[in-house]
C-alpha positions as a printed NumPy array, in Angstrom:
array([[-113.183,  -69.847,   73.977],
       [-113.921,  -70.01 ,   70.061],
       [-113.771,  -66.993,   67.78 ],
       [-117.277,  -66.119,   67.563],
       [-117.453,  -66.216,   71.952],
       [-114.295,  -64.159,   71.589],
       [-115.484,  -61.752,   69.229],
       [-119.133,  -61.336,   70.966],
       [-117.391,  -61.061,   73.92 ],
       [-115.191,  -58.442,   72.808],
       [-119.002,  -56.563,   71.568],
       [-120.193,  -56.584,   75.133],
       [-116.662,  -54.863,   76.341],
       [-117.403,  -52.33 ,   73.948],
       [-120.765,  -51.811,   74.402],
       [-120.531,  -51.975,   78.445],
       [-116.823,  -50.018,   78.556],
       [-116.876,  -47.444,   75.572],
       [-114.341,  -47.553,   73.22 ],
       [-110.934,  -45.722,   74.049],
       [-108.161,  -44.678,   72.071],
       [-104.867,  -42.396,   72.407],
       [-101.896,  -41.442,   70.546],
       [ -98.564,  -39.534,   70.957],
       [ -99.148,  -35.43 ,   71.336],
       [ -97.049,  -33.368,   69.356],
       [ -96.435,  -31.124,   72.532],
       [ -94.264,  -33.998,   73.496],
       [ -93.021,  -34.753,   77.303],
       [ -95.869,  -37.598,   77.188],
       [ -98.485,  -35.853,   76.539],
       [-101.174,  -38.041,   74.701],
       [-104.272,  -37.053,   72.695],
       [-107.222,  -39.697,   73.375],
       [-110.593,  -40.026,   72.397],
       [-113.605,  -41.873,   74.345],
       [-116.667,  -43.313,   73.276],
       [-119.011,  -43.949,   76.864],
       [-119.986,  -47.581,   77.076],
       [-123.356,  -48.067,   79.324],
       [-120.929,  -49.508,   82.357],
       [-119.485,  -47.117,   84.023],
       [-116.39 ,  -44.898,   82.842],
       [-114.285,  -45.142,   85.322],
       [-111.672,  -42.182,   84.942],
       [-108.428,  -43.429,   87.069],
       [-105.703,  -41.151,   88.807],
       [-102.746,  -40.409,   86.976],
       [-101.107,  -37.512,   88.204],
       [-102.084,  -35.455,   84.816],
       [-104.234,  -32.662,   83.897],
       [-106.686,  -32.916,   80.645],
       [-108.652,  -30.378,   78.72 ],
       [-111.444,  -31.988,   76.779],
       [-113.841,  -31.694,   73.917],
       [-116.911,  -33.187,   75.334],
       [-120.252,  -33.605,   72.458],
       [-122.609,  -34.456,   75.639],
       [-125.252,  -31.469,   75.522],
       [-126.558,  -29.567,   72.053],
       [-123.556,  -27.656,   71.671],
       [-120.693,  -29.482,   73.125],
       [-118.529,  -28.031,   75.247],
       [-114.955,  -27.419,   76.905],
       [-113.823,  -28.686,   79.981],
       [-110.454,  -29.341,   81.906],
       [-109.893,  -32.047,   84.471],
       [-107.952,  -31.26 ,   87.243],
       [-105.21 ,  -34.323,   88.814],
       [-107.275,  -36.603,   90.314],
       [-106.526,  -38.056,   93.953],
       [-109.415,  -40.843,   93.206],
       [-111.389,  -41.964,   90.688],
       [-114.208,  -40.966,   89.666],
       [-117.278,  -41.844,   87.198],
       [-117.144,  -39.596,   83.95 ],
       [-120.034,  -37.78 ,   83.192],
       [-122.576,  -38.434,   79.862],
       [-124.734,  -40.864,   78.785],
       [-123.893,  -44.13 ,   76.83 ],
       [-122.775,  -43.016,   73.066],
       [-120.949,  -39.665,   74.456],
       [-118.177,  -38.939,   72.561],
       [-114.837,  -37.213,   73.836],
       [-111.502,  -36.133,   72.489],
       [-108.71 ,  -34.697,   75.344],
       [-105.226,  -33.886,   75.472],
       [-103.626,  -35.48 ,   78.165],
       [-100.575,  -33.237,   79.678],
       [ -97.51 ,  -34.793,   81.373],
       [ -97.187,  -34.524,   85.17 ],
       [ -96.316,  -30.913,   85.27 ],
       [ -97.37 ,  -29.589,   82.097],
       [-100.617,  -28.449,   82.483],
       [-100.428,  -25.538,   84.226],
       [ -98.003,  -23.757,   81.69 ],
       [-100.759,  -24.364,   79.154],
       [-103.789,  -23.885,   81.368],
       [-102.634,  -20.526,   83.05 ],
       [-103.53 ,  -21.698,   87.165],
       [-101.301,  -24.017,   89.682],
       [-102.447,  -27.779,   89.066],
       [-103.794,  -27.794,   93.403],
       [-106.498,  -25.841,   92.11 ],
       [-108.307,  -27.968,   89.956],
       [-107.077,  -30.866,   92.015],
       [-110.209,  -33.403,   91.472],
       [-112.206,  -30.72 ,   90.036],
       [-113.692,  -31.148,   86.447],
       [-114.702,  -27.51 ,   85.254],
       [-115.325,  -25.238,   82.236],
       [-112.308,  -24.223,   80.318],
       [-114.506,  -20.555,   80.016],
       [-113.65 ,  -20.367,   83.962],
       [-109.941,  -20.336,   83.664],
       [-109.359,  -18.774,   79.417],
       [-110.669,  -15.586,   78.47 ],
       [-114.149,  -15.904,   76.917],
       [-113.218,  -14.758,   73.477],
       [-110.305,  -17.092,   73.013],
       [-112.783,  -20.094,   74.762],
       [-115.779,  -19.759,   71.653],
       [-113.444,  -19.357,   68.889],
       [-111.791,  -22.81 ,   70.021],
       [-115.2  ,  -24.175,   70.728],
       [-116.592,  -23.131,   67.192],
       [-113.329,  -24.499,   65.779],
       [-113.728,  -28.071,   67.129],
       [-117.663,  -28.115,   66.735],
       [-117.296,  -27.752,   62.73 ],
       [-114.043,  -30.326,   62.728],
       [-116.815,  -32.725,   60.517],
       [-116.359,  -30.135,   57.247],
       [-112.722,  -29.727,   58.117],
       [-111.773,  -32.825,   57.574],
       [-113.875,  -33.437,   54.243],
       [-112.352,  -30.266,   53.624],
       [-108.892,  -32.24 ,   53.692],
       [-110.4  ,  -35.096,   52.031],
       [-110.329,  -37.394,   55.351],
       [-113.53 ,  -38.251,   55.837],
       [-116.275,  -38.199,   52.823],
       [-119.939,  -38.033,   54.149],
       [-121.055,  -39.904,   51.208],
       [-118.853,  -43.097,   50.771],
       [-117.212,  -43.549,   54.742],
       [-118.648,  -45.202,   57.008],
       [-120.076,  -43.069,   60.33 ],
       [-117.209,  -44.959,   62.268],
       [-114.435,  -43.559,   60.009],
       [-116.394,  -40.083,   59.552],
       [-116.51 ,  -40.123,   63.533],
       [-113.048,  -41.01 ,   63.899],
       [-112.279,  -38.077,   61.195],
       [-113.919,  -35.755,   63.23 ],
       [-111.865,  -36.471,   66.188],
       [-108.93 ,  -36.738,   64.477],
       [-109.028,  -32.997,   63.901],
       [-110.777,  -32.04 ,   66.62 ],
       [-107.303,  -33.414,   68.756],
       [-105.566,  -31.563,   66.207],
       [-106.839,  -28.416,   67.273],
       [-106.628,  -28.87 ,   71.37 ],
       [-103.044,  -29.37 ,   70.283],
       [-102.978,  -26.573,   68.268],
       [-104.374,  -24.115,   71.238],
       [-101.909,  -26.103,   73.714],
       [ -98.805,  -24.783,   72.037],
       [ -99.92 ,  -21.66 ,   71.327],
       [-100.164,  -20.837,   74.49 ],
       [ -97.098,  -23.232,   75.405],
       [ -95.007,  -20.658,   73.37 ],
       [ -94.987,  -17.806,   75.612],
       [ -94.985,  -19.444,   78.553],
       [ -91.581,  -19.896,   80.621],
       [ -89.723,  -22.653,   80.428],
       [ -90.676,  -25.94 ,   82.294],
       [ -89.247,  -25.951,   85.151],
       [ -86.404,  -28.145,   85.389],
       [ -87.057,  -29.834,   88.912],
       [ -90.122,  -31.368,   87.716],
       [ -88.745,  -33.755,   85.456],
       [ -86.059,  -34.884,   88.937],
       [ -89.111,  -35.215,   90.882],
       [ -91.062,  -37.563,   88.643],
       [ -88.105,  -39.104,   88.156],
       [ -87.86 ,  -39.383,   91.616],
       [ -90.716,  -40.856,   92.498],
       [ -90.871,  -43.492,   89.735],
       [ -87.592,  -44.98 ,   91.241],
       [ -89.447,  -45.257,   94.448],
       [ -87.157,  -42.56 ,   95.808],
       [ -88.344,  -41.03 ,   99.443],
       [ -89.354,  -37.522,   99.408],
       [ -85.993,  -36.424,  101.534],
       [ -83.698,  -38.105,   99.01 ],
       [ -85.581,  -36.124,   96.101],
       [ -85.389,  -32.673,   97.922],
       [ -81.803,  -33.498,   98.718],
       [ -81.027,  -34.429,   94.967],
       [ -82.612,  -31.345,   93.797],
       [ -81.294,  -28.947,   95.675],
       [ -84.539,  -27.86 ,   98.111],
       [ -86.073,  -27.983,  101.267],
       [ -88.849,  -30.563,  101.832],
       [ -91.099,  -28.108,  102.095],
       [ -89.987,  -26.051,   99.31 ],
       [ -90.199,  -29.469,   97.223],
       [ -94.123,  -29.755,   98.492],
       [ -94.779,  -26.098,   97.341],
       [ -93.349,  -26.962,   93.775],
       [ -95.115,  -30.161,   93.712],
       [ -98.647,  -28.756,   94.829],
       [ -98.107,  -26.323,   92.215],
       [ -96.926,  -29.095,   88.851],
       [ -98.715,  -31.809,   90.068],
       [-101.567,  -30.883,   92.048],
       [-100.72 ,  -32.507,   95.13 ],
       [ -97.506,  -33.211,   97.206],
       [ -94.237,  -35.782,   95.789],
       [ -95.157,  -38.639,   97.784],
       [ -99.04 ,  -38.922,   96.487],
       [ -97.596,  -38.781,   92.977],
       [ -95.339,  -41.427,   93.071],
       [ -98.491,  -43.451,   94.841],
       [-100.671,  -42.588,   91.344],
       [ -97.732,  -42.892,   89.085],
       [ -97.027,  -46.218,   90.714],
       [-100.571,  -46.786,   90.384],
       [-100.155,  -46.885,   86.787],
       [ -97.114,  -48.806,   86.571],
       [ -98.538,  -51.845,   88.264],
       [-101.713,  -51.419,   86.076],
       [ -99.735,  -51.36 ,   82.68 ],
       [ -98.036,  -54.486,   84.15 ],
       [-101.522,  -55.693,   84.99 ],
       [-103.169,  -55.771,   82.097],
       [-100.898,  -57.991,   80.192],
       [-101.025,  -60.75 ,   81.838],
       [ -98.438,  -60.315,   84.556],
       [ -99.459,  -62.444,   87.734],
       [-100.381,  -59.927,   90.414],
       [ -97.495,  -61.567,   92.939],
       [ -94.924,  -60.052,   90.443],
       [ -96.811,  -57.438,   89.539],
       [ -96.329,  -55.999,   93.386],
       [ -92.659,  -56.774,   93.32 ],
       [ -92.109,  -55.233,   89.517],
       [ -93.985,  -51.786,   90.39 ],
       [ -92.578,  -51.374,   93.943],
       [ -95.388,  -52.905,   96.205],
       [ -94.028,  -54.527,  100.058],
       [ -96.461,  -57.667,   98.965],
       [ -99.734,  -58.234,   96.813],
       [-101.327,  -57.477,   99.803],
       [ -99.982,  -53.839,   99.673],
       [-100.672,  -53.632,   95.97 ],
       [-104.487,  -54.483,   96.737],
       [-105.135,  -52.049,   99.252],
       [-103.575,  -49.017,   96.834],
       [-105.603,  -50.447,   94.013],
       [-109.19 ,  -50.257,   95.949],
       [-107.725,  -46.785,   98.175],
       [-107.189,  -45.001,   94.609],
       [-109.993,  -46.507,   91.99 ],
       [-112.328,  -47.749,   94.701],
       [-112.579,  -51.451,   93.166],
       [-110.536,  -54.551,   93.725],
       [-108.003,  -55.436,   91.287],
       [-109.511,  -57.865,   89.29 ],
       [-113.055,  -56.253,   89.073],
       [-110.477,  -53.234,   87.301],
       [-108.966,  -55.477,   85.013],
       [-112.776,  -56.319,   83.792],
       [-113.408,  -53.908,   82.371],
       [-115.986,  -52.307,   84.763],
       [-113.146,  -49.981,   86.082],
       [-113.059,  -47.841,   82.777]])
């Protein structure tokens, strides 16, 4: 393919798949800050055992939201051009930040007003909506001599800054993460069964559910299915022939990989790797 295909090519993967981005939170653990820019494809938001709260510019005024682990994927909502920024907790985190066990907003996208305290919701939200004079304020973005895609990515910039900013506020009074967490992720990404984890850990397999639930918003063995998910994706999408992708991540066969792949994002593998899976 020459340059020019490449590049126009590379302009209709923007313009059909939005443009995504993410970098390294500073509440650590994995956590990851990201920002989205809807294509006019579809966004295809994939499982990954993780709870996000968002910054979403769709409507006149913006607005909060947090989405719950999801079991599936699912289409994100707004029209092509919507812009997003979201802090991405690790397996686990969210709840200590968020205030309610992750099995309650399990595939559930809703309002951050229905789980904060109003008061503490609209100073956030009027915070984030005026992130544009922030960062001229620090001299990021000038409205005069930058271009709208660095003033945009100004904007965002900050307006991550300050989901971080609420996340470990409220990350410093809560208790401490809970040390079995980190065993059962661990856990599961070796492909360990769910009675080898309880017995490593010290608890019952149904205590180990109850914990799980709780953390990740649904049981051990569905999590290592997502996180494995993931894994085999990563591996995916550089290059990796799909034979060896299913051996690498922990798949019986290809086979077994494809069925998981079109069970948990609902298209086949290579449709995914497209672009036209988000």
């Amino acid at each position: 393919m020459s340059e020019h295909r490449e590049r126009e090519h590379r302009k209709r993967e923007d313009r059909e798949c939005g443009a995504y981005r993410e970098r390294r939170a500073l509440i650590g653990r994995g956590a990851a800050v990201w920002t989205r820019t809807a294509g006019t494809g579809p966004q295809r938001v994939l499982p990954d055992g993780c709870t996000d709260l968002i910054w979403s510019e769709a409507g006149p005024d913006g607005e909060l939201l947090v989405a719950g682990p999801d079991t599936r994927a699912r289409l994100a909502p707004g029209p092509p051009g919507t812009r997003a920024v979201g802090l991405r907790f690790a397996p686990g985190q969210g709840p200590a930040v968020l205030g309610v066990p992750a099995h309650e907003l399990r595939d559930q996208l809703v309002p951050l007003a229905a789980l904060w305290p109003g008061a503490e919701v609209r100073r956030l939200a009027e915070r984030i909506a005026e992130a544009e004079r922030i960062a001229d304020a620090e001299r990021i973005a000038d409205a005069e001599r930058t271009a709208e895609a660095e003033r945009t990515a100004a904007r965002q910039a900050v307006q991550g800054r300050l989901l971080e900013d609420a996340a470990l506020g409220r990350l410093r009074t809560a208790e401490p993460p809970d040390p079995v967490l980190a065993a059962i992720v661990a856990g599961v990404s070796r492909g360990t069964g769910v009675a080898g984890i309880a017995a490593a850990v010290g608890l019952g397999e149904r205590q180990l559910h109850r914990r799980s639930l709780a953390a990740f918003g649904y049981g051990a063995k569905t999590l290592g299915r997502v996180l494995r998910l993931n894994r085999a994706l990563d591996l995916a999408r550089t290059g990796v022939p799909f034979a060896a992708v299913a051996a690498t991540a922990g798949y019986a066969d290809q086979a077994h990989l494809a069925r998981e792949v079109r069970t948990l994002t609902g298209v086949p593998l290579g449709r995914l790797l497209q672009g036209s899976g988000g």
